[in-house]
N, C-alpha and C positions, 0 to 999 in steps of 0.2 A: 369257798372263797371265790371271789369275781376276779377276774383276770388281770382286767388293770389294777386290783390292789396287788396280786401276783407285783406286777411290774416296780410298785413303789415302793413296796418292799423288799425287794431284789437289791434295787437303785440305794438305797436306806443301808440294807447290809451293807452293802461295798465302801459304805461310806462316799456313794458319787452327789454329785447337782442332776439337775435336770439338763444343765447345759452342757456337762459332759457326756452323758447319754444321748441327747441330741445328734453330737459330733458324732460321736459313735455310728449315727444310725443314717449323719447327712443329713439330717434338718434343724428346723429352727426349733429353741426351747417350746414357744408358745407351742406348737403343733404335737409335740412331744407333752405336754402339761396335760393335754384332749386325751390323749391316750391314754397315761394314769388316770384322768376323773372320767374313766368311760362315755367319752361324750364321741369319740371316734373309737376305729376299729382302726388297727394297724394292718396292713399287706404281709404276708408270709414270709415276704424277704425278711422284715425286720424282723419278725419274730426269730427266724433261723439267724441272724446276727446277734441275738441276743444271749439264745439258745449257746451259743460259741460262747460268744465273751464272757457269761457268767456261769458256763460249764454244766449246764443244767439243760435235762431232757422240755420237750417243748410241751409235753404235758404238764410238767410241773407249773411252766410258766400261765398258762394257759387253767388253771386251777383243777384240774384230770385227777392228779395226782397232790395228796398231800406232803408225800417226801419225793426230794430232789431225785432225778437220776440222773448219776453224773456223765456226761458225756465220754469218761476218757478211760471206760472200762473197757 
């Protein structure tokens, strides 16, 4: 699995928008939207903010790993 669908499907489970994950991450939807359709690469900060918020090892996000590993073991 490609990384940014990782993302969108992440966003999807939680039942978020794109406009909330945005916020989340401090920028605007549109720049956030690039990141899901793999047209940009996100900076590592974000991915560790995500990595947090939805409790999830950064492999997983990042398609490494087909099951989550939860952060809070």
């Amino acid at each position: 699995m490609n990384y940014y669908q990782r993302l969108k499907d992440l966003r999807e489970d939680h039942d978020l928008k794109q406009e909330t994950v945005a916020k989340i991450l401090g920028i605007q939807q549109t720049q956030y939207s690039r990141y899901e359709r793999g047209v940009q690469m996100m900076g590592v900060d974000k991915y560790i903010i995500l990595a947090k918020y939805y409790n999830v090892s950064l492999d997983y996000i990042l398609g490494i790993r087909k099951e989550p590993d939860r952060l809070d073991r």
